[in-house]
C-alpha positions in Angstrom: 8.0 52.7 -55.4 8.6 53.5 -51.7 10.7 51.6 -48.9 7.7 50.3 -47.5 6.7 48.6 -50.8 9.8 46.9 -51.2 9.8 45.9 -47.4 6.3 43.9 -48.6 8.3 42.6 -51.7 11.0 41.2 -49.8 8.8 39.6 -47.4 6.8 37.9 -50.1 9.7 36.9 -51.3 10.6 35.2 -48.8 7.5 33.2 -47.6 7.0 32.3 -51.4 3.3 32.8 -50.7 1.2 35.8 -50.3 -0.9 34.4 -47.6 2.0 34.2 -45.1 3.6 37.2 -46.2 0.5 38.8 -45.2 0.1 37.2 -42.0 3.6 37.9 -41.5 2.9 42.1 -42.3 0.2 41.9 -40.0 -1.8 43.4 -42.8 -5.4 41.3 -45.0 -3.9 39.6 -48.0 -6.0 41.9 -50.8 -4.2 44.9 -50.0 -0.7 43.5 -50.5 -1.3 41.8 -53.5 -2.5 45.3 -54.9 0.6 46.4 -53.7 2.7 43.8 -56.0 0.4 44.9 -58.9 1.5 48.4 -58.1 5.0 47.4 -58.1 4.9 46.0 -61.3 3.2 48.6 -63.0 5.5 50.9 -62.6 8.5 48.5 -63.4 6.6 47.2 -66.3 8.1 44.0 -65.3 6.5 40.8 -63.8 8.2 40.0 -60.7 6.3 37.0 -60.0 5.2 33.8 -61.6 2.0 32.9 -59.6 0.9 29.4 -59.2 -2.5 28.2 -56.8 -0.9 28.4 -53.5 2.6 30.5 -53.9 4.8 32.7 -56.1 8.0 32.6 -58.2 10.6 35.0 -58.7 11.1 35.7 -62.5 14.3 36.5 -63.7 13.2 40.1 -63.0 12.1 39.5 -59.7 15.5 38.2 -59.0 17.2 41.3 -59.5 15.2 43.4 -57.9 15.0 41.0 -55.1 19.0 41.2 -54.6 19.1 44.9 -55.0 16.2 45.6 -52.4 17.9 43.5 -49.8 20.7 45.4 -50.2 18.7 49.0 -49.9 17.0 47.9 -46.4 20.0 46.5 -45.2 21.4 49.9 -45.8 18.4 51.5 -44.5 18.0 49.4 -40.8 21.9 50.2 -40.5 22.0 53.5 -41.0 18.9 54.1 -38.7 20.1 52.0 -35.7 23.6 54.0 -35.7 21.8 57.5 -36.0 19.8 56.3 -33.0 22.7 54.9 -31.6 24.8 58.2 -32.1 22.0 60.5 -31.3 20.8 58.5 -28.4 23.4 56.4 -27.1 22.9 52.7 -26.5 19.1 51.3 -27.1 17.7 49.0 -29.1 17.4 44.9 -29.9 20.2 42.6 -30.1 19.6 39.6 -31.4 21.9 36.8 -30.9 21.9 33.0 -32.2 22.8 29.8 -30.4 22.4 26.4 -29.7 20.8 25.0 -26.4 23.4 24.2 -24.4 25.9 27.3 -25.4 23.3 29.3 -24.8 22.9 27.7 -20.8 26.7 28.0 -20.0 27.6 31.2 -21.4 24.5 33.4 -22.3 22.3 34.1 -18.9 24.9 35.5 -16.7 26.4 37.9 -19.4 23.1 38.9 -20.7 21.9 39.8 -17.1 25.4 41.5 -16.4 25.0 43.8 -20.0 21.5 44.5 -19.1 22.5 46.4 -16.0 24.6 48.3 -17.4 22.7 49.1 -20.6 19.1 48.9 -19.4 17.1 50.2 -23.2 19.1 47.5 -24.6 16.6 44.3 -25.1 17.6 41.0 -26.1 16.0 38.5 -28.4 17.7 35.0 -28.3 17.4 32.3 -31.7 17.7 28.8 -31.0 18.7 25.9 -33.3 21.5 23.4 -34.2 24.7 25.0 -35.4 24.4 25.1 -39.1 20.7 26.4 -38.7 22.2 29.5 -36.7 24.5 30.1 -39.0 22.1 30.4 -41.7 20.4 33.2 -39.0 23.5 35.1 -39.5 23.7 34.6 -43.4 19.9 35.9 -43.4 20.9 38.2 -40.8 18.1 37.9 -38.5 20.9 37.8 -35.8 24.0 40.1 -35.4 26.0 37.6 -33.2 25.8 34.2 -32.8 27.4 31.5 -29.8 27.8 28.4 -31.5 29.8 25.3 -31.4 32.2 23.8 -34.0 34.5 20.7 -34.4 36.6 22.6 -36.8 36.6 26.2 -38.6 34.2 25.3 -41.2 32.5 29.0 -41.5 36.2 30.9 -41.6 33.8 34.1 -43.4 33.3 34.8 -40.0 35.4 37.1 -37.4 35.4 35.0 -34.4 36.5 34.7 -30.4 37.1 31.3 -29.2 35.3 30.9 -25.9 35.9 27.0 -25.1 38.2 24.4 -26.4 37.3 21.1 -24.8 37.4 17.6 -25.4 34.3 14.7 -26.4 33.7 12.4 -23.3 31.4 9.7 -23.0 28.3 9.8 -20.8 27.2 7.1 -19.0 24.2 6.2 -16.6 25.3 5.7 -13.2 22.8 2.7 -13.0 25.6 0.8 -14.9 27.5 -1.8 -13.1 31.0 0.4 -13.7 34.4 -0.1 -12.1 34.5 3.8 -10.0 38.2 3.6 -10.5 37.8 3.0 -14.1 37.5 7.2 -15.1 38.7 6.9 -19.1 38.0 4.5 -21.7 39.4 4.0 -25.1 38.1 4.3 -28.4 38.4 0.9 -29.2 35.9 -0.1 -26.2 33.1 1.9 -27.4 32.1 -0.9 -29.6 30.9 -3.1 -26.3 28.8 -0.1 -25.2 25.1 0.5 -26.2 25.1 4.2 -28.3 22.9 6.8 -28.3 24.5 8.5 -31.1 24.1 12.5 -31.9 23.0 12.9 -34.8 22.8 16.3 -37.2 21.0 15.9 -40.5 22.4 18.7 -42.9 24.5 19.9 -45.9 27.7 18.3 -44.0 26.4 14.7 -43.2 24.0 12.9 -41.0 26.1 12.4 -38.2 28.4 14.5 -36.1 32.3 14.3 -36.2 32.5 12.4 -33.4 30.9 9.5 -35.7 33.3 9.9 -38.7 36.0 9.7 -35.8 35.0 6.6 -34.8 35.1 4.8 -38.4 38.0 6.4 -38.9 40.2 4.4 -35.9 38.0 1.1 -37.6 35.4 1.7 -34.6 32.0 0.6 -35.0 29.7 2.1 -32.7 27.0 0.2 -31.1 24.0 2.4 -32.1 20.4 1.8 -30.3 19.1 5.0 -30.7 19.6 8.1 -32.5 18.4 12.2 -32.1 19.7 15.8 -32.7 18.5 16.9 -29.4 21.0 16.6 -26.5 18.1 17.3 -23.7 16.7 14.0 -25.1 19.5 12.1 -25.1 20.7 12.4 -21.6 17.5 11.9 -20.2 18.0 8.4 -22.5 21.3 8.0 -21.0 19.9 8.8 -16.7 17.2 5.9 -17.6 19.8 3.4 -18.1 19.6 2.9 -22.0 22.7 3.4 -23.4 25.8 5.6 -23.5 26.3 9.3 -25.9 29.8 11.0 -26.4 29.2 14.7 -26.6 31.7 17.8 -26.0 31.6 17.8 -21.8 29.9 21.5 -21.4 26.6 19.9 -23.0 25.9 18.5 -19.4 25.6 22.1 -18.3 21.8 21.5 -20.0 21.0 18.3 -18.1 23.5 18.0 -15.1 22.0 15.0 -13.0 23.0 12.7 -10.9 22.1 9.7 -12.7 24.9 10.5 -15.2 28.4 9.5 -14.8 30.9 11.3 -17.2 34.2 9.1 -18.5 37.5 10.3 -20.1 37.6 9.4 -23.8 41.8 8.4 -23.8 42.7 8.9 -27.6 39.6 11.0 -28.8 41.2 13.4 -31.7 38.3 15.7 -31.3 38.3 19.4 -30.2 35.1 20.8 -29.9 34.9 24.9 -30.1 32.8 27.3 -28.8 33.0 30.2 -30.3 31.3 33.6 -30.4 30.9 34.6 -34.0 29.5 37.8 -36.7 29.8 38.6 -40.0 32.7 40.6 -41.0 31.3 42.5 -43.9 27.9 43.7 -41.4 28.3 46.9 -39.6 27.5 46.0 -35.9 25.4 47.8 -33.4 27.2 49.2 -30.9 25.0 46.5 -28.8 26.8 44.3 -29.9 30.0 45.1 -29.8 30.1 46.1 -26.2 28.4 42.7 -26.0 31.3 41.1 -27.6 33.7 43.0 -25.1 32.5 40.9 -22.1 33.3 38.0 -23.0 
C-alpha cells in the first residue's frame, strides 16, 4: 500500500461515496474502486460497508482511517518545510474567515505580503465562524480571521485584532431625533428587528439575542438571516433595525444606514486571528501572522 492509495482512501472517506471521491481525484470511478479492493486485499480487512449510493467505515476502516490522516499530515508538512528550507518562501496559504473580517482586515495585508513574497499564493475560505473553525479542525486552512463574543475555541493560539462594541443599525429613512446617537437596551423592544441569526452546535441565535432576554428584553423580530450583506440591505430599505459588532458595516457602508450607540450593551465582540497550536505552520504563515 502506497501514499497515493491511502490519499484515495482518505478522500473516499470523506465524501462517504465513491462517486464524489472520484470526481473529487479527478480520476473515472472503476479505477478507484479497484484501488479500495486492492487495499483490502492486502489488509485482509474490509474497510468499508457499501450500501446503493455510499460507503461506511467498519471498525477497521476506522483505524486505518485515523492513522492515514495522521501519515499525510506528516507527509504535506514535511514536504512544504523542505521546500520551504530548500527554496525559501513559496507555496499556498490558505486562510479562513467570515465576510466581513475578511473586507476590513484581509485585502490590504494580503496585497502588502504579496509584494514582498511574490511565489506565495493565497487561497481565501469563507463561512460563518463555527464553519471556519471546523476548516481549521479539518485543516483545510492554516490560519483563520474570525470573530468571537467570547473565547469559546481556547485550543487555539490566538492575536486579538479588534475588541469593539454591538451597535444598532438603523435606516436613515426613519423619522429619528439626529441628536438622539445612543439608545438603551430596554428601547429595543419598540423597534422592528432584523435579528442575526446562526444556526449551530451553540444555539440559533447569536449572543446578542441571549443578551437581550437576559436584561428581560424582548426583541421585536420581523425578520431573521445569517447573512449580514442581506440584512443591511433590509435595514437601507427601511424595514427594520439589526444590532451587529460596528466593523460589519465595513461590508455594506451606505448612506441609507444610520449607526446608534447601544448605552448598557454587555457585549464585546472579538476579532481575532487564530491557528492551531499542535500544527507545524508554514513559514507563509507565520510571516503572515507577523503583519498584523
Amino acid at each position: 500500500m502506497d501514499i497515493r492509495q491511502l490519499r484515495y482512501f482518505v478522500t473516499v472517506s470523506d465524501e462517504g461515496q465513491i462517486t464524489r471521491a472520484a470526481k473529487r481525484l479527478n480520476m473515472a470511478q472503476p479505477p478507484l474502486s479497484q484501488q479500495l479492493k486492492l487495499i483490502e486485499e492486502e489488509l485482509g480487512a474490509t474497510l468499508f460497508i457499501r450500501n446503493s449510493r455510499s460507503v461506511e467505515l467498519t471498525e477497521a476502516g476506522m483505524l486505518l482511517y485515523q492513522r492515514a490522516v495522521s501519515i499525510l499530515t506528516q507527509i504535506d508538512d514535511t514536504v512544504m518545510e523542505v521546500k520551504e528550507t530548500g527554496d525559501g518562501l513559496r507555496g499556498q496559504l490558505s486562510i479562513g474567515t467570515a465576510k466581513t473580517c475578511a473586507v476590513a482586515y484581509l485585502p490590504e495585508r494580503i496585497q502588502a505580503f504579496h509584494k514582498q513574497y511574490p511565489l506565495v499564493t493565497f487561497r481565501v475560505e469563507d463561512g460563518h465562524p463555527h464553519e471556519v473553525v471546523k476548516f481549521l479542525e479539518d485543516r483545510l486552512v492554516e490560519l483563520a480571521v474570525i470573530r468571537f463574543v467570547s473565547d469559546l475555541h481556547l485550543g487555539y493560539e490566538s492575536k486579538t485584532l479588534l475588541v469593539e462594541p454591538y451597535v444598532l443599525f438603523i435606516p436613515s429613512k426613519w423619522e429619528w431625533d439626529s441628536s438622539r446617537t445612543s439608545i438603551r437596551m430596554k428601547d429595543l423592544e419598540d423597534i422592528p428587528f432584523i435579528m442575526f441569526v446562526r444556526e449551530n452546535k451553540h444555539g440559533k441565535y447569536t449572543a446578542f439575542h441571549d443578551a437581550c432576554i437576559k436584561q428581560g428584553v424582548k426583541p421585536n423580530i420581523i425578520c431573521e438571516s445569517h447573512d449580514a450583506a442581506i440584512i443591511f440591505s433590509f435595514i437601507a430599505t427601511g424595514m427594520g433595525a439589526a444590532a451587529m459588532p460596528k466593523s460589519t458595516f465595513s461590508i455594506h457602508p451606505s448612506e441609507d444606514i444610520k449607526i446608534v450607540e447601544i448605552e448598557d450593551c454587555p457585549l464585546q465582540n472579538k476579532i481575532s486571528l487564530i491557528w492551531d497550536q499542535n500544527r507545524p505552520l508554514s513559514k507563509g504563515a507565520q510571516r503572515f501572522i507577523e503583519m498584523f
